[in-house]
MARMARRO-619033 format. One record per residue: y, x negated, z negated of N, C-alpha, C, O, CB in turn. Coordinates in pm, whole numbers, plus 50000, padded with zeros to 5 digits. Each point is the difference from the previous one (the first is absolute). Glycine has a CB too. Layout:
N
YXZYXZYXZYXZYXZ...
//
This chain:
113
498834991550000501175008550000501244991150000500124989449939498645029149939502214988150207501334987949958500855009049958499905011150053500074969450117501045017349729500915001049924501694993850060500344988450019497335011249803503115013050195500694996950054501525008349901499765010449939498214983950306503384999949751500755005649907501145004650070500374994450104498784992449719501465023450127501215006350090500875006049908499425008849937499294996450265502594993049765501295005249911499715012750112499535000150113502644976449769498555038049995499645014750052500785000250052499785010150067499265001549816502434982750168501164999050074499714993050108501014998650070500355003149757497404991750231499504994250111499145005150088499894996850118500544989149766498645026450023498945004150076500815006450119501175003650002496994999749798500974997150289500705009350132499265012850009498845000449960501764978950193499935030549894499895012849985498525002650023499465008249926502944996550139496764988250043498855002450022499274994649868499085006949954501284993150308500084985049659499244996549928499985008849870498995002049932501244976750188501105026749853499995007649901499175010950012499155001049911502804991350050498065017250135499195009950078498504999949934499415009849955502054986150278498194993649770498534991749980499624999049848498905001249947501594983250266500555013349739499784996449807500135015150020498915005650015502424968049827499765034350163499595012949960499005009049973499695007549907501624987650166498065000250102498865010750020498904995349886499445007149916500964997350371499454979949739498754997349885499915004549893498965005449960500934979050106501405014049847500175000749886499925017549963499745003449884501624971050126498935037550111499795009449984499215006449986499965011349950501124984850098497654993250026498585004650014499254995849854499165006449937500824990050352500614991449682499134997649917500195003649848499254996549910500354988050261501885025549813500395001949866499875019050016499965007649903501954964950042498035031950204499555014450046501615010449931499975011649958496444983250011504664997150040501485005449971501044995350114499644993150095499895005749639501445004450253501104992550092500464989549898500155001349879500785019750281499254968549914500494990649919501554994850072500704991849940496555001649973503005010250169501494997850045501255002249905500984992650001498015014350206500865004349711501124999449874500004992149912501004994949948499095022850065498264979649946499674992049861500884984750054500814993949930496165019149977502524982450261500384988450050501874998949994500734990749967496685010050193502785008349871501685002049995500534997549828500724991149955499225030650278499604986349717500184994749830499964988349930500914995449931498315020750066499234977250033499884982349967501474992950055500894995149931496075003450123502975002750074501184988750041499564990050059498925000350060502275003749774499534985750161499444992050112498984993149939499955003249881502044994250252497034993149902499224989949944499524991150123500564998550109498745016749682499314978450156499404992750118498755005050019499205000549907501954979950060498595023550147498365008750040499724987950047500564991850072499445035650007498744974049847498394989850074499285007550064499615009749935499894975949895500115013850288499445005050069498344989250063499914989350060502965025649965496104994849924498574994350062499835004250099500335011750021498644986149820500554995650244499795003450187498624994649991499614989149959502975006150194496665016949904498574990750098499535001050107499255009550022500034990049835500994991350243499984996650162501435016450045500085011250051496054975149999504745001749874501415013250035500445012649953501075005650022498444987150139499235012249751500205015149978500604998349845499614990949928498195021350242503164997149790500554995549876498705008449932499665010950045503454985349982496224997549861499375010349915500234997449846498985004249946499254998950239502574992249726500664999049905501464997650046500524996050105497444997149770502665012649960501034997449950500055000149871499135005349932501585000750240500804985449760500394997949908500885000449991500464995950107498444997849866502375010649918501634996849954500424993349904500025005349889500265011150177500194969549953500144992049931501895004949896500774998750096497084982450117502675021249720501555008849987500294991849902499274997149906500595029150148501354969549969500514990349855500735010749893500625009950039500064965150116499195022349737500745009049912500424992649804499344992249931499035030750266502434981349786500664992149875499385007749870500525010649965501954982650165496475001649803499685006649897500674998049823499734990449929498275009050264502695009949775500734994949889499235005149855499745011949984502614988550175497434992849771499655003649856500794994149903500664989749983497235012750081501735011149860501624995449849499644991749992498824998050029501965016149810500354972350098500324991649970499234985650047499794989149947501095028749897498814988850295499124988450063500674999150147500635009650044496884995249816502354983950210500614990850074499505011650114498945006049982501074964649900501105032750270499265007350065498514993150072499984987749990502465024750028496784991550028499014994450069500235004150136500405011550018498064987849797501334991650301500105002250129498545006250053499174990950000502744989750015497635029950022498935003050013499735005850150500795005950074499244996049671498124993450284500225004950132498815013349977498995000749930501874972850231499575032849900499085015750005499275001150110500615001850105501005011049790496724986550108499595002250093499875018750007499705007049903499264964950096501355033250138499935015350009499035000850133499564990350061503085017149827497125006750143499555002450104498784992850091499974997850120502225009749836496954990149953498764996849998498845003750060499125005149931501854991849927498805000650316499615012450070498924994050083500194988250029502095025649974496534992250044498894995350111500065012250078500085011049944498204973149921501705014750264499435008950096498275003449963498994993049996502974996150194498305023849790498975006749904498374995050078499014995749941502945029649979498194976850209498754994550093499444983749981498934995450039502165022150145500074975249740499804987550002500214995949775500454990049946500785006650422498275014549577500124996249889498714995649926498915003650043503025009849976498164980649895498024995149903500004983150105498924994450018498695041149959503484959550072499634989950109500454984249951499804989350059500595031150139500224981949685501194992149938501024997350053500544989749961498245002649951501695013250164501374997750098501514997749856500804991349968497985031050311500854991549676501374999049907499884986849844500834994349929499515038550152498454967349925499774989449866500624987950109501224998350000496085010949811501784981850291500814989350053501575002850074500634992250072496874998749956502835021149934502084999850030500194999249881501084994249992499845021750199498564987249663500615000949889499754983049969500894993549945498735036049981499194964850110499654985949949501514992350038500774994249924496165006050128503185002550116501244997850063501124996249942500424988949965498775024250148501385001549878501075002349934500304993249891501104994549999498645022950084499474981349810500044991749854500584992250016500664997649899497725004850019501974985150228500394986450016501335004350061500654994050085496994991549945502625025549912501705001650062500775002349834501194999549971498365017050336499124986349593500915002949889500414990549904500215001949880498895017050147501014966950061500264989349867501354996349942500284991349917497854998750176502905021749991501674994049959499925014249934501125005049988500524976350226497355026449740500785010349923499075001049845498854996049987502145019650268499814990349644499724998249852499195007949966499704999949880502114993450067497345019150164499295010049925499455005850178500755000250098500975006349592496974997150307499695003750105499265014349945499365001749896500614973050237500325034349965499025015149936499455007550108500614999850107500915005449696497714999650189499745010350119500185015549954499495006349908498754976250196502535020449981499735015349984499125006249994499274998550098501955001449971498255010949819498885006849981499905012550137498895004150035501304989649665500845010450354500255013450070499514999550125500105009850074501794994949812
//
């Protein structure tokens, strides 16, 4: 599988087109509002022989706790396999992936949703 990364202000309409549909199939909701809400981040995208069949949302966000220093944190969201291509490990080796993008930030989490 190759692993490839794109700021959500880069994807092009077709590529976005593409995270949508997957992520629609594979969460069985619209996810175009939820995507409009997060904001921008960095999608990892798994491809095999071209076909996107994972995704991921990498989202930076400032976590503050009383009387503690903020933490720079990265949020993984939107955690998705094309349902025909799931049980395959596609999304475990994008999440293995991804991990090596989280070493400049103070707290890494994944979204449960």
């Amino acid at each position: 599988m190759q692993v490839e990364y794109c700021a959500t202000g880069a994807l092009s309409p077709a590529l976005l087109a593409q995270v949508l549909a997957l992520c629609e199939a594979a969460y069985e909701e619209p996810i175009a509002p939820y995507l409009a809400d997060i904001g921008d981040g960095m999608h990892a995208l798994g491809r095999v022989e071209g076909q996107l069949v994972t995704h991921a949302l990498l989202v930076e966000r400032t976590l503050q706790l009383s009387g503690r220093p903020a933490m720079r944190t990265a949020y993984v969201e939107l955690v998705a396999t094309e349902p025909s291509e799931q049980g395959r490990g596609y999304a475990s080796a994008l999440l293995r992936d991804l991990a090596t993008q989280l070493d400049d930030y103070d707290l890494g989490a994944l979204s449960p949703s």
